[in-house]
C-alpha positions as CSV (number, residue, x, y, z in Angstrom):
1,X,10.4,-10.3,19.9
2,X,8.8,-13.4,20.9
3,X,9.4,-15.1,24.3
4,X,11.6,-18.4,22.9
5,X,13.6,-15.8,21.3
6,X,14.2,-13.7,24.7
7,X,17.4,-14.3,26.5
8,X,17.3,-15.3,30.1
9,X,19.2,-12.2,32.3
10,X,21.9,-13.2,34.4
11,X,21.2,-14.5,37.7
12,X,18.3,-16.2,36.5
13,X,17.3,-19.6,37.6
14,X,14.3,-20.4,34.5
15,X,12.8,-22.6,37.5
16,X,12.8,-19.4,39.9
17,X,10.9,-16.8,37.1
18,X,7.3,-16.8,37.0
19,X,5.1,-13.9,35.6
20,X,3.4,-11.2,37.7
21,X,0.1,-9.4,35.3
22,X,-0.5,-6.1,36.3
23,X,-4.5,-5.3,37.1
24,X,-6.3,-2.2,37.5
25,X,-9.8,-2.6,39.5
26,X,-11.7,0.6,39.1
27,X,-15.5,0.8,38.3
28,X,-16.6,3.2,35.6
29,X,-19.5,4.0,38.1
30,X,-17.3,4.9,40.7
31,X,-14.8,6.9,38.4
32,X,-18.1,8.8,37.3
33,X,-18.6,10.7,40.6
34,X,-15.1,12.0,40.3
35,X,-15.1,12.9,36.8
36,X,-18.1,14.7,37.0
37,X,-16.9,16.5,40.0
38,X,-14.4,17.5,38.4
39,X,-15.7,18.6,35.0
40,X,-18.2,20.8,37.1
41,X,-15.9,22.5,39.4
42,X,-13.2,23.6,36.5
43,X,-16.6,25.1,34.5
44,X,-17.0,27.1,37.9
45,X,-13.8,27.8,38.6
46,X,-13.2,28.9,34.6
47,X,-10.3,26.0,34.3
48,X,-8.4,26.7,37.4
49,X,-9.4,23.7,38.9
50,X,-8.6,21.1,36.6
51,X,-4.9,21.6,38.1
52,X,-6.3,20.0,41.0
53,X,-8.9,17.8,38.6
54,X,-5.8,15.7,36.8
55,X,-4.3,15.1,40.7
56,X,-7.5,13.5,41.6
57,X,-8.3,11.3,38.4
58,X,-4.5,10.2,38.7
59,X,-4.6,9.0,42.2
60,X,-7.8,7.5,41.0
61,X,-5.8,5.4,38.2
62,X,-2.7,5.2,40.0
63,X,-4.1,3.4,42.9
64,X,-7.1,1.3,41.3
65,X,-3.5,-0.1,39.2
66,X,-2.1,-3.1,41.0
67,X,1.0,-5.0,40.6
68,X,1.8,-8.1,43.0
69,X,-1.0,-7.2,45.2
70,X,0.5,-3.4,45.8
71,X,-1.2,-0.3,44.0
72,X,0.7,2.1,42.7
73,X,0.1,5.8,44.4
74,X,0.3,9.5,42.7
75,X,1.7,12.2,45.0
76,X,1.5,15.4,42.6
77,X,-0.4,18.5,44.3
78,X,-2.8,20.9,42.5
79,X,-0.4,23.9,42.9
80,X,2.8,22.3,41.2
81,X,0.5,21.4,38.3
82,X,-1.1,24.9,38.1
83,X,2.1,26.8,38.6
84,X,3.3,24.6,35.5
85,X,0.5,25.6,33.2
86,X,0.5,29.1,33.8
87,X,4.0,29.2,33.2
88,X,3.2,27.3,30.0
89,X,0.5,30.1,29.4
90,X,2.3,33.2,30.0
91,X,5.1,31.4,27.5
92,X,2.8,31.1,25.0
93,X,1.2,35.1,25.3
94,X,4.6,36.3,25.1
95,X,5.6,34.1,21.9
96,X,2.4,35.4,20.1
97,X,2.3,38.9,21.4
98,X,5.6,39.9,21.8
99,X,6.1,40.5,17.6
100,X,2.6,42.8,17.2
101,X,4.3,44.9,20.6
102,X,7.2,45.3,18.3
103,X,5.6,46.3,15.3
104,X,3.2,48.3,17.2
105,X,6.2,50.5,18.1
106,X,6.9,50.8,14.8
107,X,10.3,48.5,15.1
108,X,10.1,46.9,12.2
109,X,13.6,45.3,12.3
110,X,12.8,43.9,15.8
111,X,9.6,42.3,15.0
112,X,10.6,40.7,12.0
113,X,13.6,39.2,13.9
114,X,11.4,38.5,16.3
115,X,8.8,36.7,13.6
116,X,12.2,34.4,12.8
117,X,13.9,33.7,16.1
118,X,11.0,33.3,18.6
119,X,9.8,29.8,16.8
120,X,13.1,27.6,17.2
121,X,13.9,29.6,20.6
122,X,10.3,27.6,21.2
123,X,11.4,24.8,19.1
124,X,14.6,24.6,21.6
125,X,12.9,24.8,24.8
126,X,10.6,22.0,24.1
127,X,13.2,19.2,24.6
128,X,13.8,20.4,27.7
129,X,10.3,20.8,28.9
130,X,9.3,17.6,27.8
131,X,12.3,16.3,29.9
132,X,11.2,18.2,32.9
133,X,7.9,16.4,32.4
134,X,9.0,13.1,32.2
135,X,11.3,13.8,35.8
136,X,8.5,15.2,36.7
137,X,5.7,11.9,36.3
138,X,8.3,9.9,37.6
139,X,9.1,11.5,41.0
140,X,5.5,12.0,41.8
141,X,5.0,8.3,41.2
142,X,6.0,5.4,43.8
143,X,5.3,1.7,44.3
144,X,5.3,0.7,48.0
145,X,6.7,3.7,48.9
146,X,9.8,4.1,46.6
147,X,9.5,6.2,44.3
148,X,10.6,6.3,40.5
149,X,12.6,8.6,38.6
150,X,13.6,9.6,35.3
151,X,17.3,10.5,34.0
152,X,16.8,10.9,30.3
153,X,18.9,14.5,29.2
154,X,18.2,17.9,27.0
155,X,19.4,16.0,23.9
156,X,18.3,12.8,24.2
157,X,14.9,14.4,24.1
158,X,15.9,16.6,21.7
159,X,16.9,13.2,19.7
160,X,13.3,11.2,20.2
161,X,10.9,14.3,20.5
162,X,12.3,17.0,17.4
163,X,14.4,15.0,15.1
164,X,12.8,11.4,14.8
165,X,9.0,13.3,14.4
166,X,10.4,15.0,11.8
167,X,12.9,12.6,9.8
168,X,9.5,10.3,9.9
169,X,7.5,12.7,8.4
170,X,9.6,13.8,5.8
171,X,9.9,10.1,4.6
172,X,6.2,9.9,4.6
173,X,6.3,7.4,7.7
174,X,9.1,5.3,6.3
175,X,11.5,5.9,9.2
176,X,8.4,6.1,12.2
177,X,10.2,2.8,13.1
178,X,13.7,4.5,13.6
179,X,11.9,7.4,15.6
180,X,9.5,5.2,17.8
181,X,12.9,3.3,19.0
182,X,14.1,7.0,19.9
183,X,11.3,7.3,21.4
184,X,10.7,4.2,23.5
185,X,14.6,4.2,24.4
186,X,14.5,7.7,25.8
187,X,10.9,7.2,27.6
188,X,11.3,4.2,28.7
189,X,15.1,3.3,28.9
190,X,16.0,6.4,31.6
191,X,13.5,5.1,34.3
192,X,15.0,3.9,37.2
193,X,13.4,2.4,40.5
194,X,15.0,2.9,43.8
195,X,18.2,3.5,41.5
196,X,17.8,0.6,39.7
197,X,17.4,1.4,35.8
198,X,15.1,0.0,33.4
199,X,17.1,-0.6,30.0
200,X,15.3,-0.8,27.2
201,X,16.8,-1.5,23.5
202,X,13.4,-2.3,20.9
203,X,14.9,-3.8,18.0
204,X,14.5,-2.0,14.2
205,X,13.4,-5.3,12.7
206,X,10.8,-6.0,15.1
207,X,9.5,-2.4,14.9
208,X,9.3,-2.3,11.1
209,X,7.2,-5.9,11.8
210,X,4.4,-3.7,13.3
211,X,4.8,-0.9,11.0
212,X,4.3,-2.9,7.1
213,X,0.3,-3.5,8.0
214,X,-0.7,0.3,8.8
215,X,1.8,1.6,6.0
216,X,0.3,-0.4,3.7
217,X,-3.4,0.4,4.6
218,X,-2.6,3.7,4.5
219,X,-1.5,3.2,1.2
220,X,-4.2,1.8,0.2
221,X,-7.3,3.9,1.7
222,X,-5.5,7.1,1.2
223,X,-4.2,7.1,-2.7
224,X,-7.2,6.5,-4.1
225,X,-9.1,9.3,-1.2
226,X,-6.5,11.4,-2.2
227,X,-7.5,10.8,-6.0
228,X,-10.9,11.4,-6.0
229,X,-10.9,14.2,-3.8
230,X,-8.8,16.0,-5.8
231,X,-10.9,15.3,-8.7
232,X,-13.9,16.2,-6.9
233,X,-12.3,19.9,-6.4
234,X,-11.0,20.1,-9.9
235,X,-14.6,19.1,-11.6
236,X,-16.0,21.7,-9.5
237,X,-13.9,24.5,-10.2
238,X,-13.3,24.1,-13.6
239,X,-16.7,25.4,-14.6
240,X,-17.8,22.2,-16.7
241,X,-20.6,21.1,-14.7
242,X,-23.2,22.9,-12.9
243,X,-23.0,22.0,-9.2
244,X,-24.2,22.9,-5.6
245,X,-21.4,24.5,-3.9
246,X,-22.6,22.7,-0.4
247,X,-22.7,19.6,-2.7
248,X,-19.2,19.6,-3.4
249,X,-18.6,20.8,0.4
250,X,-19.9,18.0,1.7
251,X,-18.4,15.4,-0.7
252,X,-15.3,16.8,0.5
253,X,-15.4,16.9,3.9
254,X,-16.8,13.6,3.9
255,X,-13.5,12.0,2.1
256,X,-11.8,14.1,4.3
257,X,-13.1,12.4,7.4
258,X,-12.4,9.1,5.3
259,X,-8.5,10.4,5.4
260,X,-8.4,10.7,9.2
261,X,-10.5,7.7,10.0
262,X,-8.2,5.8,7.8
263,X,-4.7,7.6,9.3
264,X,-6.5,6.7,13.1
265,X,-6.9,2.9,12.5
266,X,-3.5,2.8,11.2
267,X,-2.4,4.9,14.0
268,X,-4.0,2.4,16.8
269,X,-2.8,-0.5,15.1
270,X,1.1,0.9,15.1
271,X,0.6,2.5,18.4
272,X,-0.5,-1.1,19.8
273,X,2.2,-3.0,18.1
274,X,5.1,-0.4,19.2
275,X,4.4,-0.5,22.9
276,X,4.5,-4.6,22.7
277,X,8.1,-4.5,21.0
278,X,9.4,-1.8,23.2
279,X,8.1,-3.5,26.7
280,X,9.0,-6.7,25.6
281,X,12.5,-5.1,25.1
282,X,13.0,-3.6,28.8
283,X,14.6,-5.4,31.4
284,X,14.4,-4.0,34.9
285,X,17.6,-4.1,36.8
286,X,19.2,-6.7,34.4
287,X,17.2,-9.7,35.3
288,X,13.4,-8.9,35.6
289,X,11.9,-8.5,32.1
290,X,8.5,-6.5,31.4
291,X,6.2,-7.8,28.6
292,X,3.1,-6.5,26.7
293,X,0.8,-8.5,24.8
294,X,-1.8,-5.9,23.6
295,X,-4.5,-7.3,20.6
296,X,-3.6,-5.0,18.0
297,X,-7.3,-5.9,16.8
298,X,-8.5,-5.5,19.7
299,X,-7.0,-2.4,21.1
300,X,-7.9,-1.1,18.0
301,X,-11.8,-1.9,19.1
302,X,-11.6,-0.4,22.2
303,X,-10.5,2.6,21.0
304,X,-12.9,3.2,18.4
305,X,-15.8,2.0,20.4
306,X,-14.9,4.5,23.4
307,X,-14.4,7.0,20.9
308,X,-17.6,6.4,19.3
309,X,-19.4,5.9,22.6
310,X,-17.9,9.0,23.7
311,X,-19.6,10.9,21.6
312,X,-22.9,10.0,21.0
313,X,-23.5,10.0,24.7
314,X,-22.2,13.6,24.7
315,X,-19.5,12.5,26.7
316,X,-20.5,10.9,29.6
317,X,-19.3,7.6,28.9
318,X,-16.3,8.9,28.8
319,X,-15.7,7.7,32.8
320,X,-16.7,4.0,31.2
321,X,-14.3,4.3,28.4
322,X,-11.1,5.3,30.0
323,X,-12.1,2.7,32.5
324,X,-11.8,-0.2,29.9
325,X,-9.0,0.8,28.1
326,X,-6.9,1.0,31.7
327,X,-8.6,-2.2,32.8
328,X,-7.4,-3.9,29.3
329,X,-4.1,-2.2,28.8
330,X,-2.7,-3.4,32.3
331,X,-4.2,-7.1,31.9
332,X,-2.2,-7.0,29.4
333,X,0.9,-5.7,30.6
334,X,3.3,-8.1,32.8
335,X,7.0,-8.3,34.4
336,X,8.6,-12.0,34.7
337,X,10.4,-11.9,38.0
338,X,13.7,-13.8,38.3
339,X,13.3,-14.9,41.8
340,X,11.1,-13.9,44.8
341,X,9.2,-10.8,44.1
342,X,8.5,-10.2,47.7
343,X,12.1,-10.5,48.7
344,X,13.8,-7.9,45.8
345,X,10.9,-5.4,46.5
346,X,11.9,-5.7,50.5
347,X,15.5,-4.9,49.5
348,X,14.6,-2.2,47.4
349,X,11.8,-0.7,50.1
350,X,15.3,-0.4,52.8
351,X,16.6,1.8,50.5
352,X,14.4,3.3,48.4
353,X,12.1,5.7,50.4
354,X,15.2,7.4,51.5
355,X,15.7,8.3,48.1
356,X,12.0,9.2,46.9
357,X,11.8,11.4,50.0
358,X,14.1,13.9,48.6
359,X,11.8,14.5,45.7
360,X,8.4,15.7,47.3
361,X,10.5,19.3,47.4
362,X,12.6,19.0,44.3
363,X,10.8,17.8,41.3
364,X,9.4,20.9,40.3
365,X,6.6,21.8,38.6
366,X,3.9,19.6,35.8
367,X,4.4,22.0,32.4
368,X,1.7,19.6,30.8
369,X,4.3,18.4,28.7
């Protein structure tokens, strides 16, 4: 959706809108000593500490990201998040242990019951702990000291999160559109900010406009992949030539890497265009409208180029990297303000810390998800 196309909210004088670009001003040096703090103390502490590890590096983000003038600030502690993984864990030893206990005690019947109900009782519970998540990374989050929140329910995340993964890849990718609007409309669309909502409505046709470039380079990088490593496995097996076995290995395992390299780049590219459409789709409060003008090419670039620099260095540029793709994703991110900025955040600051004050002791626990 292009701006001439975009309709102008009621209440909204075109003379009285002007666009506010969101910033972030970190330094990769200065990211670097808390990263590498970090990193050290969860090796010491044998992972207990990166609970407290994700709170620091998101406060560092959170509050090196301006809008307006005014950083945002991340008020998660250690303890929620490390309550929320263990929780997570213990889940997760059950789910895999719980059938051996069973057949262990020589009941049969119960483990293979077991073997078929424990996935979609996991299957179920997702939905609601990605929901829990969301609620969660919204309530710890506030602008000027109103905080955000999240009202999306168990099925609309059951909706963008099961079923639009899954009907995209059983058509091979040809409904990701139909699921990323799921997506976006549940993650984005059930925001709100000192009660008032972000709507947010990413039109099909627009989607599918970001999605024809990586199908079709998918198409065309992995059919013939596909092709010739199949053929490279069927002339080795079939005994007509005489060839080294870490020959054909490698020949594999090389077009392999072609696959993914190829499914990444499309990847990027769609991931780049999506988050334009759906931002440039969400209106805050019915009149301020958020925008996104990511390079596809160049997000793409950035990526790859962390990525690669990533790990060559053996991951210490990895401060520097997630440095420039936070420094470039929020230049490129805006809202075009109907009105005076100043003046709807003052209204919204009388009422809003009364309401994000509540959440400190109600929003739970991080499950990662």
């Amino acid at each position: 959706m292009n701006d001439a196309s975009r309709v102008i909210p009621a209440g909204g004088n075109p003379q009285d809108r002007h666009t506010e670009t969101f910033s972030f001003t970190g330094r990769a040096g200065e990211y670097f000593g808390i990263w590498i703090v970090n990193i050290l103390l969860t090796i010491v502490t044998l992972g207990i500490y990166s609970a407290w590890a994700k709170v620091r590096r998101q406060r560092y983000f959170y509050g090196n990201t301006e809008l307006a003038g005014r950083s945002f600030d991340y008020h998660a502690r250690g303890l929620q998040i490390l309550i929320g993984r263990i929780v997570v864990l213990v889940a997760l030893i059950i789910y895999a242990v719980l059938p051996y206990i069973f057949a262990y005690a020589n009941m049969f019947v119960i483990y293979t019951v077991a073997n078929l109900i424990l996935p979609f009782l996991l299957l179920a519970a997702m939905p609601w702990l990605i929901k829990r998540g969301l609620r969660f990374n919204a309530r710890v989050t506030s602008y000027r000291n109103v905080r955000l929140d999240f009202h999306g329910g168990y099925w609309g995340a059951f909706v963008a999160y099961l079923i639009g993964p899954f009907l995209a890849t059983l058509t091979l990718g040809i409904l990701a559109p139909l699921a990323s609007r799921w997506m976006w409309r549940y993650t984005l669309g059930n925001v709100s900010y000192g009660g008032r909502k972000v709507a947010c409505e990413p039109q099909l046709k627009a989607l599918y406009s970001q999605w024809w470039m990586p199908a079709l380079l998918v198409l065309l990088g992995v059919a013939p992949l596909t092709v010739l490593g199949l053929g490279l496995f069927g002339w080795a097996s079939s005994g007509l030539a005489t060839v080294n076995e870490n020959t054909v290995t490698t020949a594999v395992f090389l077009v392999f890497l072609a696959l993914m390299a190829i499914y990444g780049f499309a990847g990027l590219f769609y991931r780049a265009g999506v988050r334009n459409v759906a931002f440039n789709a969400a209106v805050f409060d019915g009149r301020h409208e958020f925008a996104s003008r990511l390079g596809r090419r160049r997000y793409t670039w950035i990526a790859i180029s962390n990525f690669l620099a990533t790990i060559f260095s053996l991951g210490f540029a990895r401060p520097w990297a997630a440095v420039r793709m936070a420094r470039y994703v929020a230049s490129a991110t805006a809202v075009t303000v109907s009105g005076s900025l100043d003046d709807y955040l003052n209204e919204v600051e009388q009422t809003g810390p009364a309401i994000g004050a509540e959440y400190m002791d109600m929003e739970g626990f991080d499950f990662g998800l």
